[in-house]
C-alpha positions in Angstrom: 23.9 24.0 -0.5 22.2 23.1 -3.7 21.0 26.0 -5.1 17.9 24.9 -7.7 16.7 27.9 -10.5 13.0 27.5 -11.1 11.6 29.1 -14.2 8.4 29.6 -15.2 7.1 32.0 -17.7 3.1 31.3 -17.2 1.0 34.0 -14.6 -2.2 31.8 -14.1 -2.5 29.2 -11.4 -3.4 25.7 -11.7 -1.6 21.8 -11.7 1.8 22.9 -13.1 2.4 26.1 -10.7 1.0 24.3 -8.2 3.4 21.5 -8.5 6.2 23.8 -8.9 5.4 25.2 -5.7 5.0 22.1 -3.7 8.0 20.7 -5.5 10.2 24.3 -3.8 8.2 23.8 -0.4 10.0 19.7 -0.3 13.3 21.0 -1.7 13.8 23.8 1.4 12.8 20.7 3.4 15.8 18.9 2.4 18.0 21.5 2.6 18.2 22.8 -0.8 17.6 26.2 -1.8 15.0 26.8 -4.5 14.6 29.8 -6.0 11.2 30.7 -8.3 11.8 33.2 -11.2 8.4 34.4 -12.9 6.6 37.2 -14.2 5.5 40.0 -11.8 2.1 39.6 -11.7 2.1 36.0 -12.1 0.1 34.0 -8.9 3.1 31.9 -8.5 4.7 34.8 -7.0 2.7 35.7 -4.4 2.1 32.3 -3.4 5.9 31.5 -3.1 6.3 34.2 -1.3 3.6 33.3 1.3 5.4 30.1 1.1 8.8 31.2 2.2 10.5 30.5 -0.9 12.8 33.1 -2.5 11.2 34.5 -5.6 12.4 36.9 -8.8 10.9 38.6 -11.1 11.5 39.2 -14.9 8.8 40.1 -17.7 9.8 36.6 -19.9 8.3 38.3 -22.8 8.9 35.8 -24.9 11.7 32.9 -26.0 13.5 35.8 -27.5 13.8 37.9 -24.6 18.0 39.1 -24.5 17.2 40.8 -21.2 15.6 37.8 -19.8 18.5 35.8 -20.9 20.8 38.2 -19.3 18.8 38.6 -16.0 19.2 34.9 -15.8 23.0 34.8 -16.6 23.7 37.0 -14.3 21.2 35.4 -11.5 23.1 31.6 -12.1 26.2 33.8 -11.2 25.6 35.9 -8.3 22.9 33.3 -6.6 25.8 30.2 -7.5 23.0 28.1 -9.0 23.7 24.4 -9.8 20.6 23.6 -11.6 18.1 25.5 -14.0 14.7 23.4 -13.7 12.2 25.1 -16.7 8.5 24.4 -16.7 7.1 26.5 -19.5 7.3 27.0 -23.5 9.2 30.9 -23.2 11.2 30.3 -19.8 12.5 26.8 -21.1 13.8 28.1 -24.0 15.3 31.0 -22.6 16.6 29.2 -19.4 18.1 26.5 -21.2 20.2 29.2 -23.7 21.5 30.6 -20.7 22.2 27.7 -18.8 24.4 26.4 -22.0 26.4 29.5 -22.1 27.2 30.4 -18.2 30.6 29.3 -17.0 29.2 27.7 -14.0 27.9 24.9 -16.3 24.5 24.3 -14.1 22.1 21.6 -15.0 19.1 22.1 -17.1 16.2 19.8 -16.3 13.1 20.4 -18.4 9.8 19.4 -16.8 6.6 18.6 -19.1 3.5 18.4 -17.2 0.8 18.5 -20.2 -0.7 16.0 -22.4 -1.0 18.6 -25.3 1.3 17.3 -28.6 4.7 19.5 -28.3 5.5 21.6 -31.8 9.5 21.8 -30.8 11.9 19.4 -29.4 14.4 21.8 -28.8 13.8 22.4 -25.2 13.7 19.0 -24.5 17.3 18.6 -26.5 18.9 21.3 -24.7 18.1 19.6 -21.0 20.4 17.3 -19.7 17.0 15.2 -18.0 13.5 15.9 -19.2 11.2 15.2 -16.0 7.3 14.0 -16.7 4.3 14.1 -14.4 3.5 10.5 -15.6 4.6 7.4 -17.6 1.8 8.5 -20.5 3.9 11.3 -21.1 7.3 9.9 -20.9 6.3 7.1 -23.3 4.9 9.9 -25.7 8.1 11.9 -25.4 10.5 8.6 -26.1 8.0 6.9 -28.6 6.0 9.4 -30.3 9.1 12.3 -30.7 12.5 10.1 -30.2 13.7 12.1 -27.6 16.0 9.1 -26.0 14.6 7.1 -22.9 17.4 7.7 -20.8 17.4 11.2 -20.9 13.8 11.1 -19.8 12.1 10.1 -16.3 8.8 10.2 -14.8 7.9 11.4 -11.6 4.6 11.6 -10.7 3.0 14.9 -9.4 1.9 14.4 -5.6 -0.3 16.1 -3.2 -0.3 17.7 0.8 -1.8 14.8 3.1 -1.8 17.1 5.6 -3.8 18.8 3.5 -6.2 16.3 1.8 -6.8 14.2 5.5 -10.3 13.1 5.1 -10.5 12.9 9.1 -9.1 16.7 9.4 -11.0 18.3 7.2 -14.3 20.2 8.3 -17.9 19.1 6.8 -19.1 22.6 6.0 -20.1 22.0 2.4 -23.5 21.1 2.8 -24.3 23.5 5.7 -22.8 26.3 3.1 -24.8 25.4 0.4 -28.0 24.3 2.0 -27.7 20.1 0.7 -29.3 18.1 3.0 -27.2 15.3 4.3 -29.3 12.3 2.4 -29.2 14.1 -0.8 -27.0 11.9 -3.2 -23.8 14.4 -4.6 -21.7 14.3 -7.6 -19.1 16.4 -8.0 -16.0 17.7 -10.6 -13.2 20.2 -9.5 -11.7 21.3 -12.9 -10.9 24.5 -15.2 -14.1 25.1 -16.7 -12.8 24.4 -20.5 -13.8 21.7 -23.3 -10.9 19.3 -22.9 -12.1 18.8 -19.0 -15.3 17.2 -20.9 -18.0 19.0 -19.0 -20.4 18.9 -21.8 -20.0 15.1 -21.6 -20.7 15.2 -17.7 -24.0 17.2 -18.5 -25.3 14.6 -21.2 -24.5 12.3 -18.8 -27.1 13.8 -16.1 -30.8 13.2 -17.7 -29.8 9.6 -18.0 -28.6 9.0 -13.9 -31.5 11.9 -12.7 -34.0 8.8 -14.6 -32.9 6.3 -12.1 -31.7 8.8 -9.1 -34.0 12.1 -9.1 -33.0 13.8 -6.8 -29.1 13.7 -7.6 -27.3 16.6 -7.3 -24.0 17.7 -9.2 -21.5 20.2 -8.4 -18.9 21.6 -10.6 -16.3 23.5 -8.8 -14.1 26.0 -11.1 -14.0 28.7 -13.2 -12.9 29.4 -17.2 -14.3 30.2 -20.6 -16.6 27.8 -20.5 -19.2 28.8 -18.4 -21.5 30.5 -20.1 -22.0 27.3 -22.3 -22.1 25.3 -19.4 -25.3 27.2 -18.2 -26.5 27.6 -21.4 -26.6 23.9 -21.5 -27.9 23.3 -17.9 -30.9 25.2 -19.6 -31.5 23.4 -23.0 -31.1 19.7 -21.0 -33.7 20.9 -18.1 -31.0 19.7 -16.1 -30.3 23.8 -14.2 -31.7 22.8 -10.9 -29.7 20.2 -10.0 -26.7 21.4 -11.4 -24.6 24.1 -9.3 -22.0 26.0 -10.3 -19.8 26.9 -7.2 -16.7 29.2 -9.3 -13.3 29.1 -8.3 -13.0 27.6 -4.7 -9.6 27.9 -2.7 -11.0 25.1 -0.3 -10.9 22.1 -2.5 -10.4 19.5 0.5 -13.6 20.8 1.9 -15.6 20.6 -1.7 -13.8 17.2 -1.7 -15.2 16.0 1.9 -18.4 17.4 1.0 -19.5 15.1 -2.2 -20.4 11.3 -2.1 -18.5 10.7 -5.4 -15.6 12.9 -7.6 -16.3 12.8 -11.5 -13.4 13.7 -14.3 -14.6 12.9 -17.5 -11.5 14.7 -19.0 -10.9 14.0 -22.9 -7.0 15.2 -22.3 -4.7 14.8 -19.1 -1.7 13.9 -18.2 -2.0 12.7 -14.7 -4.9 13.7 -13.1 -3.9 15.2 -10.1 -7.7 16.4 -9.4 -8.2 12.7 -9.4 -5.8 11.9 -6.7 -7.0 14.4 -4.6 -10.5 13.1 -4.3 -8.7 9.2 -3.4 -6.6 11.3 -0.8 -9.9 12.5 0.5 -11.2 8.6 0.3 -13.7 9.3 -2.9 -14.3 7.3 -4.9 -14.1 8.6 -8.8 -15.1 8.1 -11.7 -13.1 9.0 -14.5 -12.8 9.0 -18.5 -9.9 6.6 -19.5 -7.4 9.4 -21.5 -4.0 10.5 -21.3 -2.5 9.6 -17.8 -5.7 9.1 -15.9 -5.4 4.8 -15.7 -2.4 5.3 -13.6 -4.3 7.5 -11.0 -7.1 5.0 -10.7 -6.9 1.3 -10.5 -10.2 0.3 -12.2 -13.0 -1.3 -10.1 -10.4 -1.0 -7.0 -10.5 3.2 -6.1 -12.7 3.9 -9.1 -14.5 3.7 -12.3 -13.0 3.7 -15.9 -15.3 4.8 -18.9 -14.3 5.6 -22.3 -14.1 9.3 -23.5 -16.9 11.2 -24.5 -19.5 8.0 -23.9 -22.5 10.0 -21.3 -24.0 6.7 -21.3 -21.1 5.0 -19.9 -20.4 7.9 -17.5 -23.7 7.8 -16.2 -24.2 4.2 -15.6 -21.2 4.2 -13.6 -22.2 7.5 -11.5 -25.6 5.5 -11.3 -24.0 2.5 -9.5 -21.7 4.4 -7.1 -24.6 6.5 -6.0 -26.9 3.6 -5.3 -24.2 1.8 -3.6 -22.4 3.5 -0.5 -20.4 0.0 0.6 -18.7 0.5 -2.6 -18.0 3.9 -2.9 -16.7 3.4 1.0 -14.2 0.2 -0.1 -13.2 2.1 -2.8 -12.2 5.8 -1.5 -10.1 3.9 1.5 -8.6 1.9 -1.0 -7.5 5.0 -2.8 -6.5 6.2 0.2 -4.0 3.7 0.4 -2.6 4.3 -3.0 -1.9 8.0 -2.6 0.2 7.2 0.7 2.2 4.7 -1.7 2.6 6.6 -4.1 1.6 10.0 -5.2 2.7 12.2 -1.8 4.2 15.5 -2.0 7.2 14.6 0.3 7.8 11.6 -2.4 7.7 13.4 -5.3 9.9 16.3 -3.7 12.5 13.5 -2.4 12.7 12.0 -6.1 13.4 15.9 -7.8 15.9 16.7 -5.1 17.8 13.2 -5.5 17.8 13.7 -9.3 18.8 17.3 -9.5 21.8 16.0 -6.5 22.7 13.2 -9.2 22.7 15.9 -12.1 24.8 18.4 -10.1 27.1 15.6 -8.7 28.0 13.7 -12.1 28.9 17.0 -13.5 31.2 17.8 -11.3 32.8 14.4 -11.5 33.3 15.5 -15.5 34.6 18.8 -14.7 
């Protein structure tokens, strides 16, 4: 059985645990056996757990950590693991350091899911195959910092069908929250902080409220900026038909709930928010950064507009809200393209054959 070492040093929750996760839920699928090492308290933990999948703990202090290095020596020996997969700054380090010096030789696949600039190659050095979440980032990794192209693949993050099904999910939403059914609805699902371009979003909503009044947006989430986010709702008159609805758990319901998903993000590396909404046959709007043209295929499951441009944002939202045929032919068609291409159960198949490859070629060296 191959026995598959996931690291990951971070103790919030959001695109990269979450792929982790699913990634372990496909790999026990297959027949592999993933184990999760992470912090105590970190939500990965607990929701791997709930999940079935085996789970350590370690403190990961930092990339310096000699216990953490040892707890991991020691845990590729006893647990007979074949591959070390690392997903954050501290546990990548560490992991890889280990990984080089146990006798058992396991693979060391490095995983990048951000669009932030790196400030070390090393990590990346030390893996014998650096994974991406999308070709954006592989081409940054190969062209902006040299690491070579054959040590580097992309494989896109995916989501739960079973899950995001349009057709399953209950239409509570508007009930909940007391939107009447006829009442035109925006809405964003993202970490309320400045890269997720909020602020441009709210700009944005004088201009479509002159040409659809009674509009209503709703921005799912929580972070650090919220208070500006009110504070702005205020100073733009804009409070009443803005809501903010915090950190919700039941994003396919949010999802079935608005007539149109908005990302105006000025940084991403896939979008995986994105490809939710076309799972849930939205169709989005979306600023054209990072990784997000290869989640939407403009004019086809969406609408691309340049970054931090409200008025080109807005006339988009304007069009979509005005025009349901459209926003129908377009959510189905997106539909389509997360079935193709950006499941779960693809993504996990492509990580289990490449970690099978890894662990097989080695063996053919030793």
């Amino acid at each position: 059985m191959l026995t598959i070492l996931h690291t990951e040093s971070s103790i919030g929750w959001g695109g990269q645990e979450n792929r982790t996760l699913q990634e372990c839920v496909w790999l026990k699928r297959l027949g592999a056996r993933p184990i999760v090492l992470c912090k105590p308290d970190a939500r990965l933990k607990e929701r791997a757990e709930a999940a079935g999948i085996e789970t350590r703990s370690h403190r990961l202090a930092s990339n310096r950590d000699l216990s953490a290095l040892r707890y991991i020596l020691r845990l590729v020996k006893d647990e007979g693991v074949d591959v070390i997969s690392t997903h954050s700054g501290d546990d990548s380090l560490i992991g890889a350091i280990a990984g080089r010096l146990s006798r058992r030789k396991p693979a060391i696949v490095r995983t990048r899911h951000l669009a932030l600039p790196i400030t070390s190659k090393i990590t990346y050095l030390f893996a014998h195959k650096v994974v991406t979440v999308s070709e954006y980032v592989r081409r940054y990794l190969c062209e902006d910092k040299g690491i070579a192209e054959h040590r580097v693949v992309a494989i896109p993050t995916g989501v739960d069908l079973e899950r995001f099904d349009p057709e399953k999910t209950p239409d509570t939403l508007r009930p909940e929250l007391g939107i009447s059914p006829d009442t035109p609805v925006a809405g964003t699902i993202a970490i309320l902080r400045r890269k997720k371009g909020h602020h441009v979003l709210l700009d944005a909503i004088p201009l479509v409220l002159k040409e659809a009044p009674d509009a209503l947006f709703l921005f799912a989430g929580d972070g650090p900026q919220r208070e500006n986010i009110e504070k702005k709702t205020e100073e733009l008159g804009v409070k009443g038909s803005v809501r903010l609805l915090g950190l919700r758990k039941d994003v396919p319901t949010v999802l079935k709930g608005i007539d149109l998903f908005v990302l105006p993000t000025l940084q991403e590396a896939l979008g995986t928010s994105l490809i939710e909404a076309s799972a849930m046959k939205k169709a989005v709007v979306a600023a054209n950064s990072g990784g997000v043209s290869e989640t939407i295929v403009n004019g086809k499951t969406g609408i691309l507009v340049p970054p931090e441009d409200p008025a080109a944002l807005a006339a988009a939202i304007i069009m979509l809200l005005k025009d349901r045929g459209a926003r129908k032919t377009m959510g189905e068609a997106g539909r389509r393209m997360v079935e193709e291409k950006y499941t779960t159960e693809r993504m996990g198949k492509a990580m289990f054959a490449l970690y099978s490859e890894l662990v097989s070629t080695r063996s053919q060296r030793a």
